[in-house]
Backbone as numpy.savetxt, mean C-alpha at the origin, in Angstrom:
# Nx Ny Nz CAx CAy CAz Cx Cy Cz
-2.69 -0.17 20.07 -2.51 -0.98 18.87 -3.49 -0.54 17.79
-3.25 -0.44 16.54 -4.17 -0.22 15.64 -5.50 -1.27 15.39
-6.39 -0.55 14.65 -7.52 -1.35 14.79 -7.39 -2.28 13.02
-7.63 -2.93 13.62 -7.70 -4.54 12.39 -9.06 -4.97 11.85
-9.17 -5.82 11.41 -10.03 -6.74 10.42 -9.50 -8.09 10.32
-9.63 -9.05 10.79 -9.62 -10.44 10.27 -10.61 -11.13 9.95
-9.73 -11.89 8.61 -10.97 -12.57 8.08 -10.57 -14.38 7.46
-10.67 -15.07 9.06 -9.87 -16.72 8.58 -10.30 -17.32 7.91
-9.97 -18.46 7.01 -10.98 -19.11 6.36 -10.12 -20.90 6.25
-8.79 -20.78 6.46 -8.23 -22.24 6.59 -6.79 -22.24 7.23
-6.55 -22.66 8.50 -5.11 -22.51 9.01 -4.33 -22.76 7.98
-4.21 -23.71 6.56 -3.28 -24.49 5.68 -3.39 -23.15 5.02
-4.16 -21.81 4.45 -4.30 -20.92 3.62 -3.30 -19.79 3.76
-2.58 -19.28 3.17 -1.79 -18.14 3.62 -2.24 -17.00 4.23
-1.42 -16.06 4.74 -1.72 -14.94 5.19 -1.46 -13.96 3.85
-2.53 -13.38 4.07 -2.38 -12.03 3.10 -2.79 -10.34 4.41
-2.05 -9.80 4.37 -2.24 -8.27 5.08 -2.19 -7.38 3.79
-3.36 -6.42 3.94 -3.76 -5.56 3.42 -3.36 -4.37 3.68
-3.02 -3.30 3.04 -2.57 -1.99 3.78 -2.97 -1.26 2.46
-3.64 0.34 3.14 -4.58 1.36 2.21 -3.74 2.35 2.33
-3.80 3.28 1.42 -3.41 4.22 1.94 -3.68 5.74 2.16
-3.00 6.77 2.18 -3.19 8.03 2.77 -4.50 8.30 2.77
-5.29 8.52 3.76 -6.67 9.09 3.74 -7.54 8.32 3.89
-7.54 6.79 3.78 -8.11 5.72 3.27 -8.10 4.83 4.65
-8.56 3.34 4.63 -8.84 3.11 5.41 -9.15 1.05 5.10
-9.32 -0.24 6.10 -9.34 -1.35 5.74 -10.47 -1.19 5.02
-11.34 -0.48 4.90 -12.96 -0.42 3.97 -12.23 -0.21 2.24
-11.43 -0.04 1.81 -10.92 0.42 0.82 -10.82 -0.74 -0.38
-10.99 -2.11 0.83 -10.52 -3.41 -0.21 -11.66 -3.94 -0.16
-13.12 -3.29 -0.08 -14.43 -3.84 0.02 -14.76 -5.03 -1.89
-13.84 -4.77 -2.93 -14.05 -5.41 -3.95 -13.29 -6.63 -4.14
-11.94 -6.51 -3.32 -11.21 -7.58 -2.78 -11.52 -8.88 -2.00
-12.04 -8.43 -0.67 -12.50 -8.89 0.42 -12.98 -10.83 -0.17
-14.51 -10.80 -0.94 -15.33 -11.71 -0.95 -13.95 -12.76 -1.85
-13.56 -12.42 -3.02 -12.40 -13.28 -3.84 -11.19 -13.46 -3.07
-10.75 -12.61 -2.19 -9.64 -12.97 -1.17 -9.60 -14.23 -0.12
-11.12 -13.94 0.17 -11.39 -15.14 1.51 -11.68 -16.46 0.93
-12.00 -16.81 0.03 -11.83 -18.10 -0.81 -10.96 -18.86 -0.48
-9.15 -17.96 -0.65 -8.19 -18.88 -0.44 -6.96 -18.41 0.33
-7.04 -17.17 1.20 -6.17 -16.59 1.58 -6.93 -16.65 3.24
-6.23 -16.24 4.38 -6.34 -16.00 5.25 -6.25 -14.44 5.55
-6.91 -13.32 5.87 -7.13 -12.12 5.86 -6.80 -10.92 6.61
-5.85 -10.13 6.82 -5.67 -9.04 8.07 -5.36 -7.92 7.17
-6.50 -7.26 7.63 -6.75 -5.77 7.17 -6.80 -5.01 8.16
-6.03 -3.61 7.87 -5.18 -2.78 9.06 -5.17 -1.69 8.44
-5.86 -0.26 9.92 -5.94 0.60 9.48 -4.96 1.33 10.29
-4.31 1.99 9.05 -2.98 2.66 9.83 -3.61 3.85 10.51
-2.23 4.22 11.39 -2.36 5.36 12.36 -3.26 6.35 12.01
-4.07 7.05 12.81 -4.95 7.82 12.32 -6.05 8.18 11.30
-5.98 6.37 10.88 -7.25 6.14 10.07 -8.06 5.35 10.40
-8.98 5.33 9.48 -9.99 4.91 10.12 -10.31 4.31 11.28
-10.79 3.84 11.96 -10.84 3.29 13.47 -9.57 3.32 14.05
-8.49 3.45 13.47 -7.19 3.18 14.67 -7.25 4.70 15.05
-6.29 4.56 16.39 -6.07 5.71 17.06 -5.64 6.89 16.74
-6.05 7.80 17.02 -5.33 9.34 16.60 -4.19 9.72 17.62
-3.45 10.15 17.20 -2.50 10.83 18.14 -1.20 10.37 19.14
-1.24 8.94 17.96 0.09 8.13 17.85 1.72 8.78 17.67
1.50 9.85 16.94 2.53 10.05 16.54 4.15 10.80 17.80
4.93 10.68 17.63 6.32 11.32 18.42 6.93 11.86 17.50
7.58 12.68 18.17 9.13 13.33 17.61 9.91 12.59 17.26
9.74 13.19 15.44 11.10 12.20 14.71 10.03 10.88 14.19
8.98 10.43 14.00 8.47 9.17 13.68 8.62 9.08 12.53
8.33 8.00 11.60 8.46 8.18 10.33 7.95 6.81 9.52
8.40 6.59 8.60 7.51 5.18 7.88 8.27 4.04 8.63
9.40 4.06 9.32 9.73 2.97 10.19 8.44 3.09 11.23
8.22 3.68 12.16 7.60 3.37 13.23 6.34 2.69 12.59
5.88 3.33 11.54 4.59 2.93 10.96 4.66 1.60 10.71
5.87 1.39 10.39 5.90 -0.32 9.47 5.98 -0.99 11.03
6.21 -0.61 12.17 6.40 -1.23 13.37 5.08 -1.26 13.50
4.28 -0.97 13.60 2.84 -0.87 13.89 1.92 -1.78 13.58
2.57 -2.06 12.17 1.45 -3.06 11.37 2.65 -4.57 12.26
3.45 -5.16 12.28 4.42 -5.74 13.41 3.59 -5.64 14.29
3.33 -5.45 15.58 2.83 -5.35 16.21 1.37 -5.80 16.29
1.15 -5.70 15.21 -0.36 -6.22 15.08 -0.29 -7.94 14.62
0.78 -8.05 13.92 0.91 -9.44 13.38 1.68 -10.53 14.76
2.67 -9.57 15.91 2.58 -10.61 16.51 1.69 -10.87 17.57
0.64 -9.61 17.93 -0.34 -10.20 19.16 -1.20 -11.40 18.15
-1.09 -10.68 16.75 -2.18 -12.54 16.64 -1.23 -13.74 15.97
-0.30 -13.28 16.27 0.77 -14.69 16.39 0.89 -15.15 14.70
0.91 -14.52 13.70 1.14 -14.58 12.55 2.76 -14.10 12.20
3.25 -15.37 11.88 4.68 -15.06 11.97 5.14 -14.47 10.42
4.42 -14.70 9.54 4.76 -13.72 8.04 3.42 -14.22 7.29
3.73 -13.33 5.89 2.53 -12.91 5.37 2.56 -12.47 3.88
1.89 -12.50 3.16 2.08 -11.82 1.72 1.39 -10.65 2.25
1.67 -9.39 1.40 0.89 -8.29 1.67 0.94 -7.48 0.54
-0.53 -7.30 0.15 -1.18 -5.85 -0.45 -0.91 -4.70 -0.13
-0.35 -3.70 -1.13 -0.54 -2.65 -0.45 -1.44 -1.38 -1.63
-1.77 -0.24 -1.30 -2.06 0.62 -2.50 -1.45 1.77 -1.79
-0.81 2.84 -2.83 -0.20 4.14 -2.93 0.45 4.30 -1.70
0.23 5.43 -1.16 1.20 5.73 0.16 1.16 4.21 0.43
0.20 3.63 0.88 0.56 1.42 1.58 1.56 0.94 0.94
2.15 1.09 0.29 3.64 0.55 -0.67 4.46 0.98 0.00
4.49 1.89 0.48 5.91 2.86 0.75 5.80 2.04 2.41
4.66 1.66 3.25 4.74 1.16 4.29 5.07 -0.80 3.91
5.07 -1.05 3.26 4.89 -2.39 2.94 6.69 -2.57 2.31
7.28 -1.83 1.67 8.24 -1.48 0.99 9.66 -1.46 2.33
8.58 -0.83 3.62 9.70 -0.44 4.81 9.75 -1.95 5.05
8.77 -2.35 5.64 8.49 -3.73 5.99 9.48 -4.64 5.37
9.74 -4.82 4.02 10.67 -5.07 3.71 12.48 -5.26 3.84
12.30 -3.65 3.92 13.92 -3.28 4.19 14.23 -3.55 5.79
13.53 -3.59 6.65 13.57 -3.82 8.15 12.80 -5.40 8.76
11.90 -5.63 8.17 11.30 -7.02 8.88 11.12 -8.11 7.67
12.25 -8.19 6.86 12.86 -9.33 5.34 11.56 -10.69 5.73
11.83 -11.12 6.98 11.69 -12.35 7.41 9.97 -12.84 7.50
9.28 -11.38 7.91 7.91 -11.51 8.00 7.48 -11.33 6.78
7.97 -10.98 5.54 6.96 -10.71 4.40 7.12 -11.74 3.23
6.03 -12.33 2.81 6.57 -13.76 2.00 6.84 -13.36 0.21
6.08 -12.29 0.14 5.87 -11.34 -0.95 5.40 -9.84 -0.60
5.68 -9.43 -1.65 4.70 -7.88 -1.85 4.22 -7.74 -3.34
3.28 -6.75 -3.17 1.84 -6.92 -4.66 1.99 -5.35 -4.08
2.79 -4.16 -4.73 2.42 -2.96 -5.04 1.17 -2.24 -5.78
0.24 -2.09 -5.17 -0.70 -1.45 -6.64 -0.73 0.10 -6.66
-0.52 0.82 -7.52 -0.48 2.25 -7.48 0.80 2.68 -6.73
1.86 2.29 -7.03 3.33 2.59 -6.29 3.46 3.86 -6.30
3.91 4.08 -5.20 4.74 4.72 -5.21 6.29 5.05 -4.60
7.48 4.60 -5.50 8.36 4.43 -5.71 9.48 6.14 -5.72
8.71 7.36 -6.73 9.59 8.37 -6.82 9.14 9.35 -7.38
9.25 10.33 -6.38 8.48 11.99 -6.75 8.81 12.28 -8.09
8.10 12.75 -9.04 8.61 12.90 -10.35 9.03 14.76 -10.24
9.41 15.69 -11.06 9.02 17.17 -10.96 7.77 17.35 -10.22
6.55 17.04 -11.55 5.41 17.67 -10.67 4.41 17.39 -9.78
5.04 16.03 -9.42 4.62 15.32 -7.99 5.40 16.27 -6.73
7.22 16.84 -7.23 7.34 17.27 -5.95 6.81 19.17 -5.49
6.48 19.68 -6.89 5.69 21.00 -6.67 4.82 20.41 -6.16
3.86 19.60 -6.67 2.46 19.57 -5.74 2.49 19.20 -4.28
3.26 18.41 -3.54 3.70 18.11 -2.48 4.03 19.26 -1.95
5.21 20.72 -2.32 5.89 21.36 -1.95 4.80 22.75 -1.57
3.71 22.69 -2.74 2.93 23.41 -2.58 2.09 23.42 -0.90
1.53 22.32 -1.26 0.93 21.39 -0.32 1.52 21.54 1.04
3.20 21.76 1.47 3.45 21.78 2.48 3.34 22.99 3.11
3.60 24.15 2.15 3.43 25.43 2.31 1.93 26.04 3.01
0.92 25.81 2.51 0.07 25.83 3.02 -0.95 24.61 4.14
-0.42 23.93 4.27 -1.00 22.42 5.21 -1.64 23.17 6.38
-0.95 24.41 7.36 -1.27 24.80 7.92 -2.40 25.56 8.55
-2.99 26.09 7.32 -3.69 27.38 6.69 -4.55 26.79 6.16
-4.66 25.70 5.53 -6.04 25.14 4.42 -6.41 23.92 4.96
-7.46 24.01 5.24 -8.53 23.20 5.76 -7.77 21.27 4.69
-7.45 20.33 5.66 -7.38 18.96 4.59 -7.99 18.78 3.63
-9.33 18.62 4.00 -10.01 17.90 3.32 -10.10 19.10 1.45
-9.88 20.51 1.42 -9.62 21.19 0.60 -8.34 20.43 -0.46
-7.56 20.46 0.43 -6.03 19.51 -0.26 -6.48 18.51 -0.55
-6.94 17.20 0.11 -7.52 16.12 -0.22 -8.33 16.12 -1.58
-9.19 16.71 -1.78 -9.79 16.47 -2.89 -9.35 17.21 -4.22
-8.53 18.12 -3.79 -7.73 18.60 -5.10 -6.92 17.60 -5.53
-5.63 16.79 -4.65 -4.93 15.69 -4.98 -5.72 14.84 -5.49
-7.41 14.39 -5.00 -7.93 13.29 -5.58 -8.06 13.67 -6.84
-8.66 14.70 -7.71 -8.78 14.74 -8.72 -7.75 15.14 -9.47
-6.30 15.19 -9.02 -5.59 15.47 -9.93 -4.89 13.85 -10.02
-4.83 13.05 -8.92 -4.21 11.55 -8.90 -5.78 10.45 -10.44
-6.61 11.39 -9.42 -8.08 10.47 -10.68 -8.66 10.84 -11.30
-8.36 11.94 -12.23 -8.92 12.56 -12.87 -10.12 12.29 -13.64
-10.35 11.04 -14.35 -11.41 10.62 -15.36 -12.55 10.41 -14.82
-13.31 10.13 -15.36 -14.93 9.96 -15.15 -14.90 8.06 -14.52
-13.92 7.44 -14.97 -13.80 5.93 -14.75 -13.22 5.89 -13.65
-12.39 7.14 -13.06 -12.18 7.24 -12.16 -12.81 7.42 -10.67
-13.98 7.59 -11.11 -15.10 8.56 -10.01 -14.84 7.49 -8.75
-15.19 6.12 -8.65 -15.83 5.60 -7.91 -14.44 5.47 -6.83
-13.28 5.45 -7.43 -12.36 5.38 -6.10 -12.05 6.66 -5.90
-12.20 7.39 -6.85 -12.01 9.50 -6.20 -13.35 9.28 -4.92
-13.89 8.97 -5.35 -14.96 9.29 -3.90 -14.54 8.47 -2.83
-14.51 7.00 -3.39 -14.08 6.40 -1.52 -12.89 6.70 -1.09
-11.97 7.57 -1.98 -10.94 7.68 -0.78 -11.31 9.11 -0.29
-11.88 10.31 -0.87 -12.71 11.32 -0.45 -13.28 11.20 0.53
-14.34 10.12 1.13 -15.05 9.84 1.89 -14.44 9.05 3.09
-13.57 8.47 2.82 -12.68 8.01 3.98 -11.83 8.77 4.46
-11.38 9.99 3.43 -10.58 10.75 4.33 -11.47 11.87 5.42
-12.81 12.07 4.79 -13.06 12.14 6.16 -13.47 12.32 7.38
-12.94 11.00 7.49 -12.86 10.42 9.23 -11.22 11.32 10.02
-10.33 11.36 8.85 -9.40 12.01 9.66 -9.55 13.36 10.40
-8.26 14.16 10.64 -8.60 15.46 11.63 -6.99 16.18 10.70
-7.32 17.13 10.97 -6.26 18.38 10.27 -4.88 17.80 10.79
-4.91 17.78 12.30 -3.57 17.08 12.57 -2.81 15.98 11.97
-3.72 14.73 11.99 -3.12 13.50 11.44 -2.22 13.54 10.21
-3.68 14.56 9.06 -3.37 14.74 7.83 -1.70 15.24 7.92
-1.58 16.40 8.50 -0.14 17.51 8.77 0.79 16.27 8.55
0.41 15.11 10.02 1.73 14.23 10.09 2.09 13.37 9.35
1.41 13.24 8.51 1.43 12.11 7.47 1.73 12.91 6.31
1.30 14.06 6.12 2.11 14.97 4.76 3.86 14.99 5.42
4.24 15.40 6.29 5.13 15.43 6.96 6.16 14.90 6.21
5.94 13.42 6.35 6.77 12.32 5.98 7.12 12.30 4.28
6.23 13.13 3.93 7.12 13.51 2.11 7.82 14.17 1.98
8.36 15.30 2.75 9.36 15.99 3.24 10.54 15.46 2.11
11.16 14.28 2.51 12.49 14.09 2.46 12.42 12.50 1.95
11.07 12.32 0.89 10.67 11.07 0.66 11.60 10.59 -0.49
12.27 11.43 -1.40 12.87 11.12 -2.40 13.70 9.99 -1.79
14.98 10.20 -1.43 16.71 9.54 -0.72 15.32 8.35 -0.28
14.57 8.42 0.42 14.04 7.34 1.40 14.02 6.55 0.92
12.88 6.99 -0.28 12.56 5.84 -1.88 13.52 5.16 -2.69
14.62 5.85 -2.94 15.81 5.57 -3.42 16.43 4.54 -2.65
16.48 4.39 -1.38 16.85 3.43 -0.64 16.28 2.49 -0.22
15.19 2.38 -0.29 14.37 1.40 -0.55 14.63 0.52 -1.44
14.60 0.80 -2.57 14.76 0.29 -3.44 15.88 -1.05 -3.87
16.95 -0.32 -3.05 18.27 -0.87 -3.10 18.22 -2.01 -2.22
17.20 -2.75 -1.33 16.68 -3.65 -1.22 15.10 -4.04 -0.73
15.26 -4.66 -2.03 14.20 -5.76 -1.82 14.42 -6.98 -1.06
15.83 -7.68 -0.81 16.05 -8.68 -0.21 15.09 -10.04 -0.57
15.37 -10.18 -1.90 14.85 -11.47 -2.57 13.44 -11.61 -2.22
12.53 -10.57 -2.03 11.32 -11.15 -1.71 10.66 -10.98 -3.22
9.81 -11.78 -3.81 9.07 -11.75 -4.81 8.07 -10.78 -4.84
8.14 -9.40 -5.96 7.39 -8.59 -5.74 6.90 -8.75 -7.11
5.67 -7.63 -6.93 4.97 -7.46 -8.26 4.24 -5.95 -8.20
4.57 -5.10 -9.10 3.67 -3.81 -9.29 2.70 -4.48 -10.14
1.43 -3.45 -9.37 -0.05 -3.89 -10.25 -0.24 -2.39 -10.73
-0.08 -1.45 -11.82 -0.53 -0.34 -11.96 -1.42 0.13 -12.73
-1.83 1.05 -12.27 -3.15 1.29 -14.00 -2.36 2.27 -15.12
-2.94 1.99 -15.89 -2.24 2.86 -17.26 -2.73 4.27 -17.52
-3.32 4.77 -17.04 -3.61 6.25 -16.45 -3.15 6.77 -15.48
-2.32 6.23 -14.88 -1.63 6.61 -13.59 -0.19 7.62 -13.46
-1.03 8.55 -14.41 0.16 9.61 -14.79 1.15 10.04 -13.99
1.14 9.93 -12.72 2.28 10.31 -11.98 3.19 9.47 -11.26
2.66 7.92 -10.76 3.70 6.84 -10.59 4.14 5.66 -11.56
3.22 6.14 -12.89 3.59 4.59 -13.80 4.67 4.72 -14.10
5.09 6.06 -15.25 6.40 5.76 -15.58 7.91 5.85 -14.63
8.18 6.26 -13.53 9.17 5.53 -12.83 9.26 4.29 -12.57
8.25 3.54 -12.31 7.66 1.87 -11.81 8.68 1.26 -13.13
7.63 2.02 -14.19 8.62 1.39 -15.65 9.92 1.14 -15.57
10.61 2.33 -15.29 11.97 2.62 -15.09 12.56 1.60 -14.60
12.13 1.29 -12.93 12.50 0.48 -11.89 13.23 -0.53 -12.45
11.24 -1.34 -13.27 11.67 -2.58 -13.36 12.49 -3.08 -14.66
13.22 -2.40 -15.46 13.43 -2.35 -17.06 14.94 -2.85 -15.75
15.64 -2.12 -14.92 16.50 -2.14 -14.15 17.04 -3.61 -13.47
15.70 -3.59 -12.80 15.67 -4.66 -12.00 14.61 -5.81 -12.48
15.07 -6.67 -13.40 14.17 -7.72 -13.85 13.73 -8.73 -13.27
14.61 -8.73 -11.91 13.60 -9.97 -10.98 12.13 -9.07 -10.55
12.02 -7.46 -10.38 10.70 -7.11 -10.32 9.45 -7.85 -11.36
8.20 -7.52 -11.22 7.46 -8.12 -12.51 6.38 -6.84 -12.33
5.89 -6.34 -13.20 4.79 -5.42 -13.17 3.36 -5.86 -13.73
2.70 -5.14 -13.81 1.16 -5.70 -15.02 0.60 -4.22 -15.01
0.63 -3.70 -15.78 0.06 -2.70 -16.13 -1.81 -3.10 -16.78
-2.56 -2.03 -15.85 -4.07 -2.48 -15.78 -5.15 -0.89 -17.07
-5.53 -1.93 -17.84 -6.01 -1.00 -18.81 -7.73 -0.01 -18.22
-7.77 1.04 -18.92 -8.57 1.54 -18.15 -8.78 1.94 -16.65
-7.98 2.20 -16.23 -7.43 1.87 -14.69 -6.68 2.97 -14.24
-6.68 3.65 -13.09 -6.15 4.79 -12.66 -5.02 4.44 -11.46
-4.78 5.58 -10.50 -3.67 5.34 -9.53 -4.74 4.51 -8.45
-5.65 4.24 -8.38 -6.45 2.88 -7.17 -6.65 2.14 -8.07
-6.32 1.25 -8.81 -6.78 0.11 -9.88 -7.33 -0.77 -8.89
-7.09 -0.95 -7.93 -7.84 -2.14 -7.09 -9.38 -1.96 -6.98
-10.17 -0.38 -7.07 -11.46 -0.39 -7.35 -11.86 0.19 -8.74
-10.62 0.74 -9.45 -11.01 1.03 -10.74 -11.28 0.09 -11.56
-10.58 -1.19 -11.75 -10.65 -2.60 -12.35 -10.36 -4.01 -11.01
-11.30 -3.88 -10.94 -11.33 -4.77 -9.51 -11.10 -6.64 -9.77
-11.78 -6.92 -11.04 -11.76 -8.39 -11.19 -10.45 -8.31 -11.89
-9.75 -7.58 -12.84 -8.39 -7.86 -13.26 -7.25 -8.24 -11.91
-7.46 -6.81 -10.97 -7.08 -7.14 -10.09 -6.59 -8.01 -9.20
-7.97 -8.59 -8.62 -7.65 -9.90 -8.03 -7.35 -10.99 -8.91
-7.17 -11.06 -10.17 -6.72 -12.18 -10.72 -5.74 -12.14 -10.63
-4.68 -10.93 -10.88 -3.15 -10.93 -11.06 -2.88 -11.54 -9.70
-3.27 -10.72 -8.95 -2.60 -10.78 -7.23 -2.75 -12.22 -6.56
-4.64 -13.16 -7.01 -4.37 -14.36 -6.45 -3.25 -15.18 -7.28
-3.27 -14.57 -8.59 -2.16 -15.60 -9.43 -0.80 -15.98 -8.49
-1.01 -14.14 -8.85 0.80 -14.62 -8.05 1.23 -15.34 -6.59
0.33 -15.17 -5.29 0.45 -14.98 -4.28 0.34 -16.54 -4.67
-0.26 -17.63 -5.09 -0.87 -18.83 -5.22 0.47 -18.98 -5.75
1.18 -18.85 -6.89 2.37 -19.05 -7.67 3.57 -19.20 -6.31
3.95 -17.90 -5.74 4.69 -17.46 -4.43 4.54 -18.74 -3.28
3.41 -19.02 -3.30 3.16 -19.74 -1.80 3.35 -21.34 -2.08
3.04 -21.46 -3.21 3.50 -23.12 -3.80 5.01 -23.31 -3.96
5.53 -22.05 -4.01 7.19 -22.32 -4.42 7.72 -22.23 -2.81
7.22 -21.35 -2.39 7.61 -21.76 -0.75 7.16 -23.21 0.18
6.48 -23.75 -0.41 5.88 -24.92 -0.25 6.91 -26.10 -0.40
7.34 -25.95 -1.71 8.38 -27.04 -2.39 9.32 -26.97 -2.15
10.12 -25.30 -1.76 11.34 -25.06 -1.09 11.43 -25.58 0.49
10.06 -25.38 1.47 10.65 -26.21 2.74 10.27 -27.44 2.64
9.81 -28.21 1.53 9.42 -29.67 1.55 11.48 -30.06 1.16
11.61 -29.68 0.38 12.99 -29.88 -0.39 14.32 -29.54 0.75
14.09 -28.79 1.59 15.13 -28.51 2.54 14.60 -29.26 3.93
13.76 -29.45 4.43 13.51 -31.11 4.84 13.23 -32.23 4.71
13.82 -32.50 3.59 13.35 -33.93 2.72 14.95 -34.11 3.00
């Protein structure tokens, strides 16, 4: 089972699950954490081959389903039957599956730094990237992607922690988890095509040159989405602007959990 983080603070409080992503690790929401536990109930989860969870999870054929089974698995040994959940960058695309396969466990989703759809030169850099994965040391790739995803100087402080969290990984993991961009386009695309009425929200930063403007796209489309675009703020806005952050996300999740409140008071009344 993967390795977790809980952090309770009132059975009546919701569940919120956290999910980081590529390279990254539950240490990622260290600016989150103290404003979260106030009023949320807490499970932070480090996916396969990160940080503390296990290496060498993976089978033939796995893919962001098994992954989204994983974080499942963790929610029913501690008997948490659904949940709002955080996610950042690649964590969307796992939070997103969660969705399309387990409707029933997720009460919301809070995208930050989506990613939704390879643009052109998201899929050269990927394509590049696959070409050599073999041959070049990760952590080389890793920090080229970091500075091309965070480029600015405002950027520094989450270019390094996800730098530094990646690593804990190993050449392999990295391989299997590039893997899965392969054939990410159709995936994303289908995704999309349900949300299944769950109340979502993109949180993005406005420097986030390579997933903002599709997000845009999305939601111009689909107006039950809601976005907030975060000023000064890169593709991790959750440590680039950290107090905007948690304001949007407790807003909403507080907004979300009162309307689910009134809806089963109203259907057993």
């Amino acid at each position: 089972m993967l390795h977790y983080r809980l952090y309770k603070s009132d059975p009546a409080n919701p569940w919120v699950t956290l999910i980081h992503g590529a390279g990254g690790s539950s240490s990622i929401w260290y600016k989150q954490l103290k404003e979260y536990r106030k009023r949320f109930n807490i499970l932070s989860i480090d996916l396969r081959g990160h940080g503390r969870s296990m290496k060498g999870l993976w089978k033939k054929n796995d893919s962001f389903v098994e992954v989204a089974d994983d974080v499942i698995h963790v929610m029913d040994h501690l008997n948490i039957v659904n949940s709002h959940f955080i996610g950042i960058s690649l964590g969307t695309i796992v939070i997103q599956t969660l969705v399309q396969k387990y409707p029933e466990r997720v009460s919301s989703q809070i995208l930050g730094g989506a990613v939704i759809k390879l643009d052109i030169r998201t899929k050269l850099l990927v394509g590049i990237a696959n070409i050599v994965k073999h041959i070049v040391p990760y952590m080389y790739l890793y920090k080229l992607y970091a500075w091309i995803l965070m480029p600015h100087e405002n950027h520094k402080e989450s270019r390094l922690a996800f730098i530094n969290q990646a690593k804990k990984m190993c050449q392999k993991e990295f391989i299997r988890w590039f893997a899965l961009t392969k054939a990410i386009n159709p995936y994303l695309t289908s995704l999309q095509l349900q949300v299944n009425n769950i109340p979502t929200l993109f949180v993005m930063g406005e420097e986030d040159y390579l997933f903002l403007a599709p997000v845009k796209e999305l939601v111009k489309k689909q107006p039950e989405l809601k976005l907030i675009t975060i000023k000064d703020s890169g593709h991790v806005c959750n440590i680039d602007q950290p107090e905007t952050f948690n304001q949007v996300t407790v807003q909403f999740i507080q907004k979300v959990h009162e309307l689910l409140i009134n809806s089963k008071r109203q259907s057993t009344g």
